[in-house]
N, CA, C and O atoms as CSV, one atom per row, in Angstrom:
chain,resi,resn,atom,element,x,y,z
A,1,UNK,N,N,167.311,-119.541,-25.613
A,1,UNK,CA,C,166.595,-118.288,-25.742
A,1,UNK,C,C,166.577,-117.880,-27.212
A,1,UNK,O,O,167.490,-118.197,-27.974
A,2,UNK,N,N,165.455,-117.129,-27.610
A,2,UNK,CA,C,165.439,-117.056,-28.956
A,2,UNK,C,C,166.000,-115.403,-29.867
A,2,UNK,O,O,165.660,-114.225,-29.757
A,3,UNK,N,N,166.703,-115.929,-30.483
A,3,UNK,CA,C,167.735,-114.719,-31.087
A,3,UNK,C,C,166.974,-112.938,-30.815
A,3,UNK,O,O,167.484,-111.849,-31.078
A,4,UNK,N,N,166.324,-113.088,-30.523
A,4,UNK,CA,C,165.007,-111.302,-30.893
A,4,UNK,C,C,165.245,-111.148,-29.165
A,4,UNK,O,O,165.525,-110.067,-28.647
A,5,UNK,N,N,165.092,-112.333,-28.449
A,5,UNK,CA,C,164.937,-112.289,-26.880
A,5,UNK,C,C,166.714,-111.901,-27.076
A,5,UNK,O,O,166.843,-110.704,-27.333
A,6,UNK,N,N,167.412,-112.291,-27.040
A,6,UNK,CA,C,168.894,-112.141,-26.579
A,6,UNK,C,C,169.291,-111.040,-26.932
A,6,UNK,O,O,170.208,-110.519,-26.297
A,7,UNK,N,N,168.609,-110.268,-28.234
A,7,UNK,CA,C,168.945,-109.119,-28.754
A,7,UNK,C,C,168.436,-108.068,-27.500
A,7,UNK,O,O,169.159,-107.438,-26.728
A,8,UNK,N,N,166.937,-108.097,-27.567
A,8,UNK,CA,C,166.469,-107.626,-26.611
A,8,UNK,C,C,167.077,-107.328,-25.124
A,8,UNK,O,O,167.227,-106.163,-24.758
A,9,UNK,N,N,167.335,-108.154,-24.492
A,9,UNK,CA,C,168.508,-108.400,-23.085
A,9,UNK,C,C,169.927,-107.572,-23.698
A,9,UNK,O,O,170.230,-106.536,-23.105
A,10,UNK,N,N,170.457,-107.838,-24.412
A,10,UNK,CA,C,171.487,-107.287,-24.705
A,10,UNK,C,C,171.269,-105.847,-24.851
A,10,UNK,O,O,171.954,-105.053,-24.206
A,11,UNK,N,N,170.582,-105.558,-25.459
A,11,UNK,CA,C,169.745,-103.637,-25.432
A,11,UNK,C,C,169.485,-103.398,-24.005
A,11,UNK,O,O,170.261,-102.599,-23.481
A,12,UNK,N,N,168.483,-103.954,-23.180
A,12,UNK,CA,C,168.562,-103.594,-22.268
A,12,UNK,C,C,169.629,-103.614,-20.841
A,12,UNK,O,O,169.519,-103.293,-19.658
A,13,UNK,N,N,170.709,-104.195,-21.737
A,13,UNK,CA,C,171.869,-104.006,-20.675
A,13,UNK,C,C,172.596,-102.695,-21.271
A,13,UNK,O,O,173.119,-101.926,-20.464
A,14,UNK,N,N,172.634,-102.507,-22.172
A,14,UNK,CA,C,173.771,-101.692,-22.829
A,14,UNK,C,C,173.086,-100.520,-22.415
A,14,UNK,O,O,173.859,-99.571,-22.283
A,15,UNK,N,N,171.680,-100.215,-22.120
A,15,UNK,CA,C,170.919,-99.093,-21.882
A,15,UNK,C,C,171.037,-98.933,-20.296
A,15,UNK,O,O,171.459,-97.820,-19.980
A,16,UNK,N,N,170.799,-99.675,-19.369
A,16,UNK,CA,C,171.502,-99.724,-18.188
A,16,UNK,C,C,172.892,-99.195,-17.799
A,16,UNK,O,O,173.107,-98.481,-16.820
A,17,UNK,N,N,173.673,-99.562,-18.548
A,17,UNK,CA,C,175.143,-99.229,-18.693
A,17,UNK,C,C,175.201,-97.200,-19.241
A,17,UNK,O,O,175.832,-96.294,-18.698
A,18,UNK,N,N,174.658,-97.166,-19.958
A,18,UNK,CA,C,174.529,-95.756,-20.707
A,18,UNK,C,C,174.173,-95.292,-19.726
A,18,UNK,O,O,174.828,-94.379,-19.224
A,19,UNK,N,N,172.825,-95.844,-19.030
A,19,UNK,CA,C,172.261,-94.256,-18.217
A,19,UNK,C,C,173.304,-94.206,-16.814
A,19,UNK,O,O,173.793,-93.161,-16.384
A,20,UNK,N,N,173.488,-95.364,-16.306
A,20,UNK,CA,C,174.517,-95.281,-15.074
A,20,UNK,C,C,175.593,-94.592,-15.637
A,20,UNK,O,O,175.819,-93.679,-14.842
A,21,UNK,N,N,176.623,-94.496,-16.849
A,21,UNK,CA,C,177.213,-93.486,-16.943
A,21,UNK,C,C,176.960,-92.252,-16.854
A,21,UNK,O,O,177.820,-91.470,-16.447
A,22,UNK,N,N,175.831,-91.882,-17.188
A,22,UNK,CA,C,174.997,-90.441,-16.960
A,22,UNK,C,C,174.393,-90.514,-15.620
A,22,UNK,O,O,173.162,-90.544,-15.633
A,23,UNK,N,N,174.898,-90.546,-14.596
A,23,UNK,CA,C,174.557,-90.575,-13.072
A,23,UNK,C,C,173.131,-90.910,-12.661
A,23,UNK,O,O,172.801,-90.964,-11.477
A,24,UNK,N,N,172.272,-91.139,-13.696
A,24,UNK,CA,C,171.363,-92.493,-13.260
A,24,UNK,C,C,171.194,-93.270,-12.149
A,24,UNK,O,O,172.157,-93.973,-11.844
A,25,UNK,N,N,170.468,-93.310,-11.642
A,25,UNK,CA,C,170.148,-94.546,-10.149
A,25,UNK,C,C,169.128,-94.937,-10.911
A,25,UNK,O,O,168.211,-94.305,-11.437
A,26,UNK,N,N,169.627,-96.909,-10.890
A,26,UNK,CA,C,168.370,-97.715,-11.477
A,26,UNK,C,C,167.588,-98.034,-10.660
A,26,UNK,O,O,167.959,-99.187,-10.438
A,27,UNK,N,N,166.864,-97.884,-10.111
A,27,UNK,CA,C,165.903,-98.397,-9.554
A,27,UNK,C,C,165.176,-100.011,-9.177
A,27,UNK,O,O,165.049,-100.761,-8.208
A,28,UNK,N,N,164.769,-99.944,-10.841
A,28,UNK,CA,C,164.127,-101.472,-11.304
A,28,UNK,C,C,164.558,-101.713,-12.490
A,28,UNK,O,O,165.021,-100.681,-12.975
A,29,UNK,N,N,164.623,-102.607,-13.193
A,29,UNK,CA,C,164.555,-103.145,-14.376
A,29,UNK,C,C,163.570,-104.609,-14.830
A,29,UNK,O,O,163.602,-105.619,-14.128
A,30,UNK,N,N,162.846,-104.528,-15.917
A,30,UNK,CA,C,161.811,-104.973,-16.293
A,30,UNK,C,C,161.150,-105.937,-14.647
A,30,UNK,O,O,161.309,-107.012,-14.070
A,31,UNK,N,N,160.334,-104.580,-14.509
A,31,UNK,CA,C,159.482,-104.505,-13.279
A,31,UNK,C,C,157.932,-104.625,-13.304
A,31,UNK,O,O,157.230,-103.632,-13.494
A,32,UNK,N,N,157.496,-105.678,-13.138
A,32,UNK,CA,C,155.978,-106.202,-13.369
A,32,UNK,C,C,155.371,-106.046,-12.027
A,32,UNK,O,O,155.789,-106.107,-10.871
A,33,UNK,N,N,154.289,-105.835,-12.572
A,33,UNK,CA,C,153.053,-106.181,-11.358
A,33,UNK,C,C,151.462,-106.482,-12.450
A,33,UNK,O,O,150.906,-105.612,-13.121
A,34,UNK,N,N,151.171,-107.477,-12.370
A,34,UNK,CA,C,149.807,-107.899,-12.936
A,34,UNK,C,C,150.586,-107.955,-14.587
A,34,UNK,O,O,151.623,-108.554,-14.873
A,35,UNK,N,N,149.683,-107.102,-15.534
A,35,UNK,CA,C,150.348,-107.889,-16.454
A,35,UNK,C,C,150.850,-106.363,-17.070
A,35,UNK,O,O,150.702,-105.850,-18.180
A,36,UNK,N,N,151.479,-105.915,-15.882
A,36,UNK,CA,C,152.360,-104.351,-16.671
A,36,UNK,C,C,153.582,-104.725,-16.490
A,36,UNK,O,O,154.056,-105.544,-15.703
A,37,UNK,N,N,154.230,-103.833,-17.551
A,37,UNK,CA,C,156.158,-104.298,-17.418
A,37,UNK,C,C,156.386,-103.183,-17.760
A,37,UNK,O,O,155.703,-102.600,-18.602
A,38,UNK,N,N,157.653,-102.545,-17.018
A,38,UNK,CA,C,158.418,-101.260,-17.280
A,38,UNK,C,C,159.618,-101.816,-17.270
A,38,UNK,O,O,160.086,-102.515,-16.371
A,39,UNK,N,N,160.425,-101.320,-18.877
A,39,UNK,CA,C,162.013,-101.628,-18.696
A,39,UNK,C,C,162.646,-101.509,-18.058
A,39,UNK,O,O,163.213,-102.411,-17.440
A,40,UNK,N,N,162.860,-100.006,-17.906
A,40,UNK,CA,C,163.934,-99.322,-16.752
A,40,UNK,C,C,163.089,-98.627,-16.056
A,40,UNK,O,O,162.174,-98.043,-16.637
A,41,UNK,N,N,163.222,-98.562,-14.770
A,41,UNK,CA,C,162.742,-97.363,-14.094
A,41,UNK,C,C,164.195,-96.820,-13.335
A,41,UNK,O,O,164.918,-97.536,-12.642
A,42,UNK,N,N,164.445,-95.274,-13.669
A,42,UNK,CA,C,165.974,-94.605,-13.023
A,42,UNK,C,C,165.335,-93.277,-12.431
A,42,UNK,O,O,164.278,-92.727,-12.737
A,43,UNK,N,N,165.987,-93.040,-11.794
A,43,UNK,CA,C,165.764,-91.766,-10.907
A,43,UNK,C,C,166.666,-90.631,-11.211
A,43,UNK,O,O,167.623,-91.026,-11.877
A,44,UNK,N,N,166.704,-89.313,-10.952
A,44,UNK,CA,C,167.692,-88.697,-10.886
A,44,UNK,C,C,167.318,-87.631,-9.922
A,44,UNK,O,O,166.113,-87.701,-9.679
A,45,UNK,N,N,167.820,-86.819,-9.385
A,45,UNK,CA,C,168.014,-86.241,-8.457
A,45,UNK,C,C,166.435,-85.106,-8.405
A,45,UNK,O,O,165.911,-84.666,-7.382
A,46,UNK,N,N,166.041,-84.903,-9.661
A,46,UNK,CA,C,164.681,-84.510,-9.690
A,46,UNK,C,C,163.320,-84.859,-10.165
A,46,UNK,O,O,162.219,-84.309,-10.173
A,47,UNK,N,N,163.877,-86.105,-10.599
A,47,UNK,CA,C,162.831,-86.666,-11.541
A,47,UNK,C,C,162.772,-88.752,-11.534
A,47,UNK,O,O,163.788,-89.447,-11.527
A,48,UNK,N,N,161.673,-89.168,-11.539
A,48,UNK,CA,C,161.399,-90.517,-11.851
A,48,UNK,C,C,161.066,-90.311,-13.209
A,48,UNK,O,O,160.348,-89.460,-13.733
A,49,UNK,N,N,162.178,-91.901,-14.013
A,49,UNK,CA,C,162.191,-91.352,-15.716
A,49,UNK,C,C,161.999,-93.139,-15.851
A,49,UNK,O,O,162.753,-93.937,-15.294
A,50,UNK,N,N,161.003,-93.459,-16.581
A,50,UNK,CA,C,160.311,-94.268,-17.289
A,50,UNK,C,C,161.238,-94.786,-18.496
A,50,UNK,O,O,161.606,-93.823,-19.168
A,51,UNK,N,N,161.666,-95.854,-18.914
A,51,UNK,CA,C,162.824,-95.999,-19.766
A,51,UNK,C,C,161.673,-97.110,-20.228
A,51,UNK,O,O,160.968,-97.820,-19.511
A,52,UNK,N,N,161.752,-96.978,-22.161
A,52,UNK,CA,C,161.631,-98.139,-22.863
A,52,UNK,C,C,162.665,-97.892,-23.684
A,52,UNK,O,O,163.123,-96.987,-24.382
A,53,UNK,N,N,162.966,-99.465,-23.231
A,53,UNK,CA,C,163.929,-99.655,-24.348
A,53,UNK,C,C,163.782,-100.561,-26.012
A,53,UNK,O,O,163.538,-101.752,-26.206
A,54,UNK,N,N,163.983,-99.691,-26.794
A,54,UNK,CA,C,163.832,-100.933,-28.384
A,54,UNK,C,C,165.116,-101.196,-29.158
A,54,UNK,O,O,165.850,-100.290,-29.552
A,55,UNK,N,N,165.283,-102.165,-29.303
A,55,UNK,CA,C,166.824,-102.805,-30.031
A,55,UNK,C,C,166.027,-103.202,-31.178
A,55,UNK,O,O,164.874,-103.633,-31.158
A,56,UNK,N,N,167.181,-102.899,-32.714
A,56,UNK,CA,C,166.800,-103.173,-33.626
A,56,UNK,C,C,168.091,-103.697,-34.072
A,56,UNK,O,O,168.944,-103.614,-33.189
A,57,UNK,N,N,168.599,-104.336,-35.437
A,57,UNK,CA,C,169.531,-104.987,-35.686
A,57,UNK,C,C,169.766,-104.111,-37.689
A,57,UNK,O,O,170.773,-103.682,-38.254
A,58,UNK,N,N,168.486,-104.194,-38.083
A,58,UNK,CA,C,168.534,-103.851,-39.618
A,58,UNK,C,C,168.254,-101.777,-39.857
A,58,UNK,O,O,168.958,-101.260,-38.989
A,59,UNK,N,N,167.905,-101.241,-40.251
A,59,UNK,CA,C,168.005,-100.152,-40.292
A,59,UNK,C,C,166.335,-99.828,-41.544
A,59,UNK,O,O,166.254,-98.804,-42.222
A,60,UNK,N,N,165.459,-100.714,-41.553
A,60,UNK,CA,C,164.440,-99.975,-42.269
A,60,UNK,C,C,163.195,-99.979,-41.152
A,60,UNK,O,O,162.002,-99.944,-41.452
A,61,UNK,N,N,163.760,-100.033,-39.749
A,61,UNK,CA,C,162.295,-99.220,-39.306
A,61,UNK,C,C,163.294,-98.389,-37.638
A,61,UNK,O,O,163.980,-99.010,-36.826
A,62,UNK,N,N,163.089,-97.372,-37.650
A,62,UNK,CA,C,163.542,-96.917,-35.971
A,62,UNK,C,C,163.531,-97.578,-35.196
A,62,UNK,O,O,162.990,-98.422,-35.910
A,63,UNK,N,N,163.637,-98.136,-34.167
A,63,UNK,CA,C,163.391,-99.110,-32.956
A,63,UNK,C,C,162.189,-97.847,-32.174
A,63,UNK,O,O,161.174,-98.070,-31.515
A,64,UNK,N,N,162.576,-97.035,-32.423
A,64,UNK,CA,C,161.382,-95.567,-31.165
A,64,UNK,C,C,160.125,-96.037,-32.058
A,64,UNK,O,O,158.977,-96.218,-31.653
A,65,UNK,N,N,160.633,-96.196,-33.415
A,65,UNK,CA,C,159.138,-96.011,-34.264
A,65,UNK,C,C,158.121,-96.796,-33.510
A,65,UNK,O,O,156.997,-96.302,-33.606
A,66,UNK,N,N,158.206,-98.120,-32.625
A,66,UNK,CA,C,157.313,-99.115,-32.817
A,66,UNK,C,C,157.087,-98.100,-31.477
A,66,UNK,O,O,156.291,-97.223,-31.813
A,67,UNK,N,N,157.310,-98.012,-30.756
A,67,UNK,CA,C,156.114,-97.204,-29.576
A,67,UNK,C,C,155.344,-96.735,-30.129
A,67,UNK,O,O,155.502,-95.629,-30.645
A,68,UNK,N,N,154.332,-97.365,-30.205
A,68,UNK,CA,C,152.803,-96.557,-31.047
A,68,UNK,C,C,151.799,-96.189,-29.985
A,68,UNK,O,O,152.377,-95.928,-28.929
A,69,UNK,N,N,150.847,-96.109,-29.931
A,69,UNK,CA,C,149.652,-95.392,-29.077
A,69,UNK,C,C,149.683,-96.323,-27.960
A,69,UNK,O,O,149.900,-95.942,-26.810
A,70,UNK,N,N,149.448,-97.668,-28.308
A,70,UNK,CA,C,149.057,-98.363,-27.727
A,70,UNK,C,C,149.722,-98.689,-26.902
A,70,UNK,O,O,149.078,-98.891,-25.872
A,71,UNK,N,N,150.892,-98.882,-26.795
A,71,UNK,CA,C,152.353,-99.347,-25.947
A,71,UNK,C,C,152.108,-98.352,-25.184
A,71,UNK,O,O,151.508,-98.591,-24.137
A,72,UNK,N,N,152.627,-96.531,-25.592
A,72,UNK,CA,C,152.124,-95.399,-24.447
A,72,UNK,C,C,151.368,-95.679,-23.890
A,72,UNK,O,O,151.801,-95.583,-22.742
A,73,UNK,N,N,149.915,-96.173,-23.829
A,73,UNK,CA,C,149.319,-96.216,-23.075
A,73,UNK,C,C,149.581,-97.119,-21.657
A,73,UNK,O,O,149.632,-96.799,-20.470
A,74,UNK,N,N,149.725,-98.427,-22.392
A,74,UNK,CA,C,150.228,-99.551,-21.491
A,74,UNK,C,C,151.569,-98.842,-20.431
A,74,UNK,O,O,151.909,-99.299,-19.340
A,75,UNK,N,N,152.063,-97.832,-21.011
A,75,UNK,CA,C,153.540,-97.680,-20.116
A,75,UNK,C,C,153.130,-96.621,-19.378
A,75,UNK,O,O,153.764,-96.192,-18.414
A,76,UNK,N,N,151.956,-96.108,-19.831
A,76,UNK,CA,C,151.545,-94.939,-18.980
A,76,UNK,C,C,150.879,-95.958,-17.443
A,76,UNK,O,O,151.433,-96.103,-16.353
A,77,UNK,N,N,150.019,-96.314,-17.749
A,77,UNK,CA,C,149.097,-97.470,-16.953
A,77,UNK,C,C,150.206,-98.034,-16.209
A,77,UNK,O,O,150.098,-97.541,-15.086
A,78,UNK,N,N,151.149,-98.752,-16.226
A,78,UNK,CA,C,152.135,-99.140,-15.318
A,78,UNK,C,C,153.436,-98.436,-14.588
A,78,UNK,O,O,154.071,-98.804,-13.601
A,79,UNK,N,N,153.601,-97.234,-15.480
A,79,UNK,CA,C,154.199,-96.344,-14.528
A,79,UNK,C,C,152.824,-95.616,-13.163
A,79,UNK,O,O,153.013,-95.642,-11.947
A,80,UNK,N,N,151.802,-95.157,-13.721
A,80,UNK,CA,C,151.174,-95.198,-12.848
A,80,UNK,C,C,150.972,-95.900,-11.207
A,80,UNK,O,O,151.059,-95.634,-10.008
A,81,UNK,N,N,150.600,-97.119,-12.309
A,81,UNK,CA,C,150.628,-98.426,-11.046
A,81,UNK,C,C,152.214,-98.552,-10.055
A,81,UNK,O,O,152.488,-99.264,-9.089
A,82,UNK,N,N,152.903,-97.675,-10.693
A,82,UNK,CA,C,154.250,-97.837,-10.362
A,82,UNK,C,C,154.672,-97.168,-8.953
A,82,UNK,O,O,155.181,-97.589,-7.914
A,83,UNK,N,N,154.136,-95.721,-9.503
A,83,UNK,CA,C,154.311,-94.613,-8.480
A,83,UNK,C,C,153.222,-95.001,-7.349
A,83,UNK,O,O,153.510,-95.087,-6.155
A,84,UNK,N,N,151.806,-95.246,-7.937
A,84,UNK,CA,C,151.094,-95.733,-6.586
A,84,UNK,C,C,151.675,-96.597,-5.358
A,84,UNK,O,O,151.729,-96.368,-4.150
A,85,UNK,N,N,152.203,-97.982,-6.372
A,85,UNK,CA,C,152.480,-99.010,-5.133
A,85,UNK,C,C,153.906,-98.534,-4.223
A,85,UNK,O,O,154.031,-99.037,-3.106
A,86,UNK,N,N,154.943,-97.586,-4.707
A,86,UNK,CA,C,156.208,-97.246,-4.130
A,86,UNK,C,C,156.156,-95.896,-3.367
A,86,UNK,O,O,157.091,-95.581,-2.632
A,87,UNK,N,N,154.999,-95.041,-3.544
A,87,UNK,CA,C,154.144,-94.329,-3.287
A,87,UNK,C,C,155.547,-93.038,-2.997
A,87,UNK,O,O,156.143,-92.488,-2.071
A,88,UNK,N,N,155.507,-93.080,-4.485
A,88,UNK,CA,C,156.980,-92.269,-5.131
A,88,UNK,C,C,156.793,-90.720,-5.470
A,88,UNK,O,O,156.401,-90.420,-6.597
A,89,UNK,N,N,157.028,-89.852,-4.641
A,89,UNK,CA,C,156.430,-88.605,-5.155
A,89,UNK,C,C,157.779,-87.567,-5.755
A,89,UNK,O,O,158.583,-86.861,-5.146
A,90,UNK,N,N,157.602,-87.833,-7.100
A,90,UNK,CA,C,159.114,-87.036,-7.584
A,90,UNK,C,C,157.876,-86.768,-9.053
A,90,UNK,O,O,156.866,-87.470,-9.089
A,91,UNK,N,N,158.125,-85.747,-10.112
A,91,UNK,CA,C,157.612,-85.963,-11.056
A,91,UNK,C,C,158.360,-87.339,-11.986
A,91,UNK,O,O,159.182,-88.136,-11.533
A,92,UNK,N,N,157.854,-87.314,-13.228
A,92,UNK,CA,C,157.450,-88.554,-13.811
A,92,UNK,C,C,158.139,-87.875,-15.299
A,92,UNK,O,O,157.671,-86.810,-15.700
A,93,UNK,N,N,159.386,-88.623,-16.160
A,93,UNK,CA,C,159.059,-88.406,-17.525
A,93,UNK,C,C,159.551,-89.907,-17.938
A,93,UNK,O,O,160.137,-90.843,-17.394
A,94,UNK,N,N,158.890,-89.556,-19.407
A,94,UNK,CA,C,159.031,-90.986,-19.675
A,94,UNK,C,C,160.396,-90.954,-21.176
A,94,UNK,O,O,160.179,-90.179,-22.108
A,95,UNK,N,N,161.196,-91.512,-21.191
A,95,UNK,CA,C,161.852,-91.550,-22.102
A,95,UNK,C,C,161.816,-93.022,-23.471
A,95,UNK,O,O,161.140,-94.041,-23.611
A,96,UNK,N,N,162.732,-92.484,-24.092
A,96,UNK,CA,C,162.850,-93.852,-24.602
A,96,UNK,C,C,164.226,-94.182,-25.112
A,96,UNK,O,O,164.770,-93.206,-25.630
A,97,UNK,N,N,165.070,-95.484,-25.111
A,97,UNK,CA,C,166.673,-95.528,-25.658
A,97,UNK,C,C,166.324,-96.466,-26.470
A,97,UNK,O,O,165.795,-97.559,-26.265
A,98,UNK,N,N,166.878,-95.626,-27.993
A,98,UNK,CA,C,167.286,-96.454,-29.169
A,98,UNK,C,C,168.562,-96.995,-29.680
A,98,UNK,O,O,169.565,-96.334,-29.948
A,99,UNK,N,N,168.393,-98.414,-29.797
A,99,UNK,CA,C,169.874,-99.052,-29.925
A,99,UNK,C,C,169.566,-99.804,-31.330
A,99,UNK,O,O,168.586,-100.524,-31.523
A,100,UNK,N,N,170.488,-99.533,-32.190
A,100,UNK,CA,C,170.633,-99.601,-33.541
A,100,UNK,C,C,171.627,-100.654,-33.800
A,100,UNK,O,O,172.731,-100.731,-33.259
A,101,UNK,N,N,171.239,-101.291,-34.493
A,101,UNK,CA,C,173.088,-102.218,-35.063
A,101,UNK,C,C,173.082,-103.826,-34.479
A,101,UNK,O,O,172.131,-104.544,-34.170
A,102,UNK,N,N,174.730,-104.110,-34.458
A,102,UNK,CA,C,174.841,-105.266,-34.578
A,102,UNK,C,C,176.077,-105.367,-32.862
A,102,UNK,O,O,176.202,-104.438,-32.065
A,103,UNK,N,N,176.668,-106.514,-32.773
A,103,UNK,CA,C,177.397,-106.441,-31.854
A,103,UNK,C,C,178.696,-106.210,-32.472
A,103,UNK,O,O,179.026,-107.176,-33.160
A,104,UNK,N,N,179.858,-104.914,-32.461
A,104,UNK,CA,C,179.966,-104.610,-31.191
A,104,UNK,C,C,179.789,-103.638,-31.497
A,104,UNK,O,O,180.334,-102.820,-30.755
A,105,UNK,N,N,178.939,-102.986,-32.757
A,105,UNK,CA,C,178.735,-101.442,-32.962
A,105,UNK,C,C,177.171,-101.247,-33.159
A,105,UNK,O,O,176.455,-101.436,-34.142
A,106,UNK,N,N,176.825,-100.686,-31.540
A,106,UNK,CA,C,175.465,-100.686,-31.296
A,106,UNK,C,C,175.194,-98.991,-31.496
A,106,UNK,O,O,175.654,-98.307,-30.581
A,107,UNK,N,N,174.806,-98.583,-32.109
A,107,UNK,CA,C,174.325,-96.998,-31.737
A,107,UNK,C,C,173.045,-96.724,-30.833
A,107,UNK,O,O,171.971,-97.325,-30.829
A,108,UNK,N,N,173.481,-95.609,-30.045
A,108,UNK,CA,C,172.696,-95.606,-28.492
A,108,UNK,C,C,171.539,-93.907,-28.664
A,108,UNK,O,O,171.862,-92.815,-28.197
A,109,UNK,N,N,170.768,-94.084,-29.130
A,109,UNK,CA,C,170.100,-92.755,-28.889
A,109,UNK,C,C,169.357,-92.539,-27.669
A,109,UNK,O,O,168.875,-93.669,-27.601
A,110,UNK,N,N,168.942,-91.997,-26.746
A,110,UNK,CA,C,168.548,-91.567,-26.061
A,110,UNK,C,C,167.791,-90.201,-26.056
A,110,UNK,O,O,168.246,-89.057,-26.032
A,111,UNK,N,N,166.267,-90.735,-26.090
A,111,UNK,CA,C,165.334,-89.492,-26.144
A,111,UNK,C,C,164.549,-89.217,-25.297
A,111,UNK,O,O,163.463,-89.755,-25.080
A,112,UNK,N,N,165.205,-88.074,-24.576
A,112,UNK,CA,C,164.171,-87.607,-23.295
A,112,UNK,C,C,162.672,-87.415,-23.424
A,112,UNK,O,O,162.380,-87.642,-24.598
A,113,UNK,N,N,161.831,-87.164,-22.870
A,113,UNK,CA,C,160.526,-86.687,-22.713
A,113,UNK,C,C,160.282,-87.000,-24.084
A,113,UNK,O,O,160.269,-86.152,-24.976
A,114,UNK,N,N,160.065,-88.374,-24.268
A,114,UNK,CA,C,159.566,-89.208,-25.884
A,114,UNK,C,C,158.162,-88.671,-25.820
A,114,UNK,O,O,157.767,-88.104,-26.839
A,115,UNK,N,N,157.407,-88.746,-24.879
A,115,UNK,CA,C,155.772,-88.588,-24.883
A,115,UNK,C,C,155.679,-88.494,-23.283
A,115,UNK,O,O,156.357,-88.724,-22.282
A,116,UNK,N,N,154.758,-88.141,-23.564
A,116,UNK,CA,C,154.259,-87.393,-22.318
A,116,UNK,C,C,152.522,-87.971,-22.550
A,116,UNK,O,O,151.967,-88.122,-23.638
A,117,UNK,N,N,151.875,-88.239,-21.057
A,117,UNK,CA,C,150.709,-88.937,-20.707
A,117,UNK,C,C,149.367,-87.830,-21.424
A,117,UNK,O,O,149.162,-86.639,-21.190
A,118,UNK,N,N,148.671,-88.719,-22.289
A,118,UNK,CA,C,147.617,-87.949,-22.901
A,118,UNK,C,C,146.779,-87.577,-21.496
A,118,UNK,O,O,146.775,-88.178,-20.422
A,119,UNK,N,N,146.090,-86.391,-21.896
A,119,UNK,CA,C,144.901,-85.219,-21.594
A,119,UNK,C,C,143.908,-86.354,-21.505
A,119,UNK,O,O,143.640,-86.960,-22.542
A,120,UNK,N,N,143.319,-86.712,-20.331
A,120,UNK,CA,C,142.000,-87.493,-20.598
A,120,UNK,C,C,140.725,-86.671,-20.550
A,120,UNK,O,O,140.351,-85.914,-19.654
A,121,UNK,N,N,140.023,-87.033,-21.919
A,121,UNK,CA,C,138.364,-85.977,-21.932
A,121,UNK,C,C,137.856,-86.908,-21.245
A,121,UNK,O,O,138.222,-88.068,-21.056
A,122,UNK,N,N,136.889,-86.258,-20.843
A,122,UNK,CA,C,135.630,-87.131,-20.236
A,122,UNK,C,C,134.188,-86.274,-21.081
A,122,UNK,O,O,133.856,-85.126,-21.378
A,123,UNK,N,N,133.784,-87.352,-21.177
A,123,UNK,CA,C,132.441,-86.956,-22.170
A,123,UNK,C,C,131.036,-86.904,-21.224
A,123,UNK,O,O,131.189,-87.869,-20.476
A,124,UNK,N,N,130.088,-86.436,-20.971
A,124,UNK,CA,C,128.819,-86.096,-20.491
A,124,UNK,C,C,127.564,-86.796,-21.320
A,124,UNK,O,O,126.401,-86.570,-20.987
């Protein structure tokens, strides 16, 4: 497996581990259907919460930074597809966990309600 992939897996365990300490129920983890993938999907007692996770190793870009438009969208589109097929009626936020560093000193941020699903216009 290639060093960025192992990093990756390793973030998304350590982020697994974090939210189950915070009474978290995981649900799924990197959960596809067609060609959507959601990291984490966790529940909590009022809410279905959308988890991306980004592991970084060096310190000149955020790991949150790279969620750009385009990724939201894609994570919007498959949480969607998400709640349809499990036909899950809880509200929806989407977070994101940032893991910083090296092994065995990973720093863990965790940012609730990272973004929230754009306003769609419709034009005439």
């Amino acid at each position: 497996m290639a060093q960025h992939n192992e990093l990756g897996q390793t973030g998304e365990t350590l982020a697994i581990e974090y939210l189950k300490a915070k009474d978290y129920r995981i649900r799924h983890t990197n959960w596809r259907r067609g060609h959507w993938e959601l990291d984490i999907v966790a529940e909590t007692p009022d809410e279905l919460v959308f988890v991306e996770v980004k592991t970084r190793t060096g310190d000149w870009e955020l790991p949150e930074n790279s969620v750009n438009k385009s990724k939201i969208r894609n994570i919007i589109s498959a949480a969607d597809c998400y709640i349809k097929y499990f036909d899950v009626d809880l509200p929806a936020r989407f977070d994101i966990i940032s893991i910083m560093g090296k092994e065995p000193n990973f720093e863990i941020e965790h940012i609730e309600d990272a973004f929230y699903p754009p306003v769609n216009t419709y034009r005439r």
